[in-house]
Residue frames as qw, qx, qy, qz and C-alpha x, y, z in Angstrom:
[[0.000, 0.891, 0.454, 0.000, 0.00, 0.00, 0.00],
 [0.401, 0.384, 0.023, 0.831, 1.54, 3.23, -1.33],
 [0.073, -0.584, -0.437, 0.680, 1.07, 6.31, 1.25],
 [0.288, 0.738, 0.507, 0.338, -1.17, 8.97, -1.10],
 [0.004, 0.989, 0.002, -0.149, 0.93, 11.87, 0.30],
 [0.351, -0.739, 0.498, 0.288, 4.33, 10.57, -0.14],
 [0.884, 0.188, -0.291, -0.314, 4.04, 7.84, -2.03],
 [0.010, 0.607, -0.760, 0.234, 6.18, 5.81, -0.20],
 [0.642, 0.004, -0.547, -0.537, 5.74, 2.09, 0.00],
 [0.461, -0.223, -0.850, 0.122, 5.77, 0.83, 2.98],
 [0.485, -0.592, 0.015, -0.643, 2.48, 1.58, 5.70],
 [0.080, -0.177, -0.870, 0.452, 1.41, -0.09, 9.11],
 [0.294, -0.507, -0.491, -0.644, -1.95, -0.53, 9.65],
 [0.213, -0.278, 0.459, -0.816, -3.14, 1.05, 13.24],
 [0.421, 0.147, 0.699, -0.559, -6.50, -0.25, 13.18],
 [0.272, -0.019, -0.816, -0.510, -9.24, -2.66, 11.30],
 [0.425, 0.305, 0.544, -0.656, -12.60, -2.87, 12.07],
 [0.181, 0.090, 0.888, 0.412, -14.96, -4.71, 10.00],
 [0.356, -0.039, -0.057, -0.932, -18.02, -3.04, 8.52],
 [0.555, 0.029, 0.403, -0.727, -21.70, -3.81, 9.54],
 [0.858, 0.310, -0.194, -0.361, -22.84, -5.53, 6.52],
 [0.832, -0.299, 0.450, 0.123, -19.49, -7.85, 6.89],
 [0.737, 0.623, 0.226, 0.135, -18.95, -7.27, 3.24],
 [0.229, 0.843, -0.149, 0.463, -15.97, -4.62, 3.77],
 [0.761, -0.284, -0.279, 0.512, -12.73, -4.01, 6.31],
 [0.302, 0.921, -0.067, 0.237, -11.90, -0.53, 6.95],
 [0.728, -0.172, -0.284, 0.600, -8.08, -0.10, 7.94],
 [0.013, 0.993, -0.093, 0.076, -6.50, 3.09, 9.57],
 [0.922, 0.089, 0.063, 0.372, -2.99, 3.35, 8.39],
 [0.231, -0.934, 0.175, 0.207, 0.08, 5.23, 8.92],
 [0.833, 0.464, -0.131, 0.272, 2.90, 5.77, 6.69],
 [0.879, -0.207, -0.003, 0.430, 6.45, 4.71, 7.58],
 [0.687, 0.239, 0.180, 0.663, 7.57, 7.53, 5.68],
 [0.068, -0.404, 0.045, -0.911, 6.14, 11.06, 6.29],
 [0.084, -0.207, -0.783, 0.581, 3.83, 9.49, 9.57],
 [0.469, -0.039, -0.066, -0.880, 1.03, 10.90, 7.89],
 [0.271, -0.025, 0.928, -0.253, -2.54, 8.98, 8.36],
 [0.462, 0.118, -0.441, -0.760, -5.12, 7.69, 6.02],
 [0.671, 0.078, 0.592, -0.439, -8.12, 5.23, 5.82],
 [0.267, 0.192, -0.803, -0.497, -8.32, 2.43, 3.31],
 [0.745, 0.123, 0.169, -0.634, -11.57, 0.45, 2.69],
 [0.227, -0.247, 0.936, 0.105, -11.34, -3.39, 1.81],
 [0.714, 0.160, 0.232, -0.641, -13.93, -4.69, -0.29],
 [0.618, -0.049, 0.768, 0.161, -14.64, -8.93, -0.28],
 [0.323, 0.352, -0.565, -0.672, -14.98, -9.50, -4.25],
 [0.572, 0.090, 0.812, -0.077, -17.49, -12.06, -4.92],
 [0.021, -0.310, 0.815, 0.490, -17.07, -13.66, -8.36],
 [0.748, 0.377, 0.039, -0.545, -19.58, -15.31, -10.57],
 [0.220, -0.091, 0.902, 0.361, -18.78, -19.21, -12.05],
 [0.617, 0.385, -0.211, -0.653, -20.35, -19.14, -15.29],
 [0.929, 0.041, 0.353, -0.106, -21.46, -22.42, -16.68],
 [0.575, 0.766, -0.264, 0.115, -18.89, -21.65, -19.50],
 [0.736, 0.200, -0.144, 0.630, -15.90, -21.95, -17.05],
 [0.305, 0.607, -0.004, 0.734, -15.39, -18.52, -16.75],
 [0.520, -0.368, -0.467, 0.613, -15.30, -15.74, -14.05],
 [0.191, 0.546, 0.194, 0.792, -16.78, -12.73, -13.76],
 [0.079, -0.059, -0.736, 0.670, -16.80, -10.44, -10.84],
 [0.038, -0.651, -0.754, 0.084, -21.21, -9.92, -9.39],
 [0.075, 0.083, 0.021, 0.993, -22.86, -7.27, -10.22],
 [0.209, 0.425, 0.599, -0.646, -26.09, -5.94, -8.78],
 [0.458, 0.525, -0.172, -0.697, -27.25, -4.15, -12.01],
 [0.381, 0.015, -0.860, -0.339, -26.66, -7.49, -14.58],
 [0.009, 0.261, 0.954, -0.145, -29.03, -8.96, -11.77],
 [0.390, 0.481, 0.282, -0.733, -31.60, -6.26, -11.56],
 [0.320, 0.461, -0.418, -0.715, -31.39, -6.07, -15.44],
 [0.052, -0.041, -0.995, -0.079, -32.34, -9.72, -15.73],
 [0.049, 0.592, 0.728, -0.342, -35.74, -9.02, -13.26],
 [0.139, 0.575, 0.298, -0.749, -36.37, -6.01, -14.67],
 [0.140, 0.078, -0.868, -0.470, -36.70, -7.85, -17.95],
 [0.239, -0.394, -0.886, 0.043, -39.52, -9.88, -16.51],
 [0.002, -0.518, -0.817, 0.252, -41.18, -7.39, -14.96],
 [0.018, -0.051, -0.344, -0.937, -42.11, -4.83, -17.97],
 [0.420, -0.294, -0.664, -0.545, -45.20, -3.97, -17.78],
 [0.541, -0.633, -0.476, 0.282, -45.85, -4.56, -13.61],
 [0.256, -0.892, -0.120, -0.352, -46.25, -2.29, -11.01],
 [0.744, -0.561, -0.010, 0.363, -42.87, -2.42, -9.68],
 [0.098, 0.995, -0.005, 0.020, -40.64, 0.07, -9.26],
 [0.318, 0.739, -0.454, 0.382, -37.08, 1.53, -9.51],
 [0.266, -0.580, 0.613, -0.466, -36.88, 1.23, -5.86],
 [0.966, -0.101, 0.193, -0.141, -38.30, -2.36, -5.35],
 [0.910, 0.347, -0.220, 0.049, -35.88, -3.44, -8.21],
 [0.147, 0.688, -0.537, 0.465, -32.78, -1.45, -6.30],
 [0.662, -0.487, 0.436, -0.365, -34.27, -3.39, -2.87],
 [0.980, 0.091, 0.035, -0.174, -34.18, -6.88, -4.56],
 [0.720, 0.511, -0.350, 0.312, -30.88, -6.51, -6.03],
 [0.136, -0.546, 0.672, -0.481, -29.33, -5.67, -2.30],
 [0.815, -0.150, 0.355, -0.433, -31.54, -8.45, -0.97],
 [0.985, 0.160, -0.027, 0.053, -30.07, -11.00, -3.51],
 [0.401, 0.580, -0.569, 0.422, -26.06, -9.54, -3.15],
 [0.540, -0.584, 0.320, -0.514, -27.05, -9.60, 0.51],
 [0.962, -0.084, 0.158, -0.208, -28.10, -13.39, 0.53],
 [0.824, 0.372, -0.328, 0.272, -25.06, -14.63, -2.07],
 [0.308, 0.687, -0.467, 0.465, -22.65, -12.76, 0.72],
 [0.503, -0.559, 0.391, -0.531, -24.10, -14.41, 3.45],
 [0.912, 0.251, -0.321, -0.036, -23.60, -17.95, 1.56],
 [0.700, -0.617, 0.343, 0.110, -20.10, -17.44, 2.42],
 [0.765, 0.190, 0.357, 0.501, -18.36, -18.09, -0.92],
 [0.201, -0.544, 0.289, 0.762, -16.45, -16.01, -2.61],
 [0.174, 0.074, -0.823, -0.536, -17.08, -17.90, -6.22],
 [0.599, 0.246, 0.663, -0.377, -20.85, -18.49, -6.65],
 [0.343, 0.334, 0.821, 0.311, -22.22, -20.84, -9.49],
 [0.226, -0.091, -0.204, -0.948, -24.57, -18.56, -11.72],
 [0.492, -0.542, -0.681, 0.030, -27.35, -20.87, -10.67],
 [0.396, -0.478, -0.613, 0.488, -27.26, -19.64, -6.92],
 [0.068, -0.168, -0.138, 0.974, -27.96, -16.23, -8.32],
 [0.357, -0.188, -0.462, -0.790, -30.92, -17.15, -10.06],
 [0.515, -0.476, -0.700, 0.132, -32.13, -18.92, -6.98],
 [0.206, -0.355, -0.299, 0.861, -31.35, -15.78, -4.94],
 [0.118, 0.054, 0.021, -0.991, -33.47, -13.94, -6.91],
 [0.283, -0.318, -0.790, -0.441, -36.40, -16.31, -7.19],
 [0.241, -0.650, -0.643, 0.325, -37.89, -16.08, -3.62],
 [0.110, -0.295, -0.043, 0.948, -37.27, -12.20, -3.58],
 [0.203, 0.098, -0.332, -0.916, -39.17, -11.68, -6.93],
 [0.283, -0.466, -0.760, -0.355, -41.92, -14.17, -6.28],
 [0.284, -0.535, -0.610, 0.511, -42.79, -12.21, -3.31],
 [0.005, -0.513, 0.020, 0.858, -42.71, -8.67, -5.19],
 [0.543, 0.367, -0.131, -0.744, -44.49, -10.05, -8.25],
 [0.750, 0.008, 0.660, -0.042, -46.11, -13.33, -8.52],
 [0.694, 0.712, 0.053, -0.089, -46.20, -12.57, -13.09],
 [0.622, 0.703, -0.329, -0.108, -42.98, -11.68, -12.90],
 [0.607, -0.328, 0.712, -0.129, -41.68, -14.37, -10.54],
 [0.823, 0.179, 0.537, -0.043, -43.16, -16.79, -13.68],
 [0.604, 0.796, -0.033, 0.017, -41.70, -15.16, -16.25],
 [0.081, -0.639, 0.756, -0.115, -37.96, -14.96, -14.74],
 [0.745, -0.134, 0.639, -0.138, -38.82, -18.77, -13.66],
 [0.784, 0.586, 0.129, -0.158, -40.21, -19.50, -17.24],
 [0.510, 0.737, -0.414, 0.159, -36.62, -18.72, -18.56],
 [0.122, -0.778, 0.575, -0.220, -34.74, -19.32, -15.77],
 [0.718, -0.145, 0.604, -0.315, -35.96, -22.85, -15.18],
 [0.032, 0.230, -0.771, -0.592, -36.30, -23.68, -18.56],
 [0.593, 0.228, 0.587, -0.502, -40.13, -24.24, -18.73],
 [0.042, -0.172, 0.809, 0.560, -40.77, -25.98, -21.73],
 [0.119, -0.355, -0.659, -0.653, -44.72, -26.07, -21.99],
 [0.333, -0.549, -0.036, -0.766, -47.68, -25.04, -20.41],
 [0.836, -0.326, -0.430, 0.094, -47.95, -28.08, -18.20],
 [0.536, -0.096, -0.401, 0.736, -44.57, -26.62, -16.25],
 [0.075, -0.320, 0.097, -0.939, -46.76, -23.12, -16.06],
 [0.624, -0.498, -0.228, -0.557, -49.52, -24.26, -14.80],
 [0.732, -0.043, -0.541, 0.412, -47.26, -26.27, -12.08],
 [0.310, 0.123, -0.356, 0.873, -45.66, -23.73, -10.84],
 [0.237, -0.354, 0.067, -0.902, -48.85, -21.82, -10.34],
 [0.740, -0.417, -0.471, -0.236, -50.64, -24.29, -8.42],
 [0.539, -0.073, -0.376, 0.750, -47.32, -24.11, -6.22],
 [0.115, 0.370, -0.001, 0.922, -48.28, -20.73, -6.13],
 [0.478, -0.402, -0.580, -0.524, -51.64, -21.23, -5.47],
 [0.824, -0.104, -0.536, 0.152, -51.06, -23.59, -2.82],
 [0.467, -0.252, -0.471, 0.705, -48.56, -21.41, -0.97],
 [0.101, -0.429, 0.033, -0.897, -50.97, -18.35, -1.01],
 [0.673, -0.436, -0.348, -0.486, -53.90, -20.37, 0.29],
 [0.627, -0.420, -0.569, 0.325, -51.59, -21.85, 3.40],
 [0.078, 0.148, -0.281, 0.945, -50.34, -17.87, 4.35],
 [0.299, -0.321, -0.343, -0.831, -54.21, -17.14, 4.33],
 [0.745, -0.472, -0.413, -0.229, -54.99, -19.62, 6.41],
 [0.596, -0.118, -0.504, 0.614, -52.21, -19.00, 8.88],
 [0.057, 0.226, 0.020, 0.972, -52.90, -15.39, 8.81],
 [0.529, -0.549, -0.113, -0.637, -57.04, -15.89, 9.77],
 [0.739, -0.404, -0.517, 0.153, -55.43, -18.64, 12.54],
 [0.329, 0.112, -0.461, 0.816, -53.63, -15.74, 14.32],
 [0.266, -0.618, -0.643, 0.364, -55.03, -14.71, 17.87],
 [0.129, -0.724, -0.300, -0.608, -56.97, -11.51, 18.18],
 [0.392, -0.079, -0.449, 0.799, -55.28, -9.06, 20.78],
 [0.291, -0.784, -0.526, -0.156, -57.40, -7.46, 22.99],
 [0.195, 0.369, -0.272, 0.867, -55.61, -3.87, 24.05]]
């Protein structure tokens, strides 16, 4: 680490303290050479394995841009898509790998988006899953179906507070 007033190349780091999210390290560092002090910010890179082989580091936007594919046309907004995409970097960083499979990102974003739009939950599925006729759509929505009707019923089994 080069000192940004002197350049000079050799620091010590004073203190390190790891940031809230867990995702980041900030150090506070002092150069060897003019004793000046500065803050440097670590951030964990987490990597994409394409099915190809390949490596590319995650980005939030390629994932949004995927869902916000699917849901043209719905009532969902800038900000929903901006929530999802933290909500699915969120999840891959809490995995614990560095290198995730592209799979595990399209699973990260399935629960997210079937909860913010059941249409375009099937449409991202539809592709993402490879659905291959109507039989696999009409599956999935019974799934659907299925898990609205048990919330509904959990929801009229809750007790009634009396303030």
């Amino acid at each position: 680490m080069h000192c940004p007033y002197c350049r000079h190349g050799d620091t010590k780091v004073l203190d390190s303290r790891v940031a809230e999210d867990g995702g980041s390290i900030r150090r506070r560092r002092q150069c060897q050479g003019c004793e000046k002090r500065f803050s440097t910010v670590e951030l964990m890179q987490l990597t994409v394995l394409k099915r190809s082989g390949a490596t590319e580091p995650f980005t939030r936007d390629k994932a949004v841009a995927g869902v916000r594919k699917a849901c043209k046309g719905r009532p969902v907004t800038e900000d929903q898509l901006a929530c999802l995409g933290q909500e699915v970097e969120d999840a891959l960083r809490t995995s614990g790998y560095a290198e995730v499979p592209a799979h595990e990102v399209g699973m990260a974003i399935l629960a997210p988006l079937r909860q913010l739009d059941e249409v375009a939950y099937l449409r991202f599925a539809s592709v993402y899953r490879q659905f291959e006729s109507a039989d696999d759509f009409e599956d999935e929505i019974a799934v659907l179906r299925t898990e609205r009707r048990l919330r509904s019923t959990a929801e009229d089994m809750q007790p009634v507070s009396t303030g």
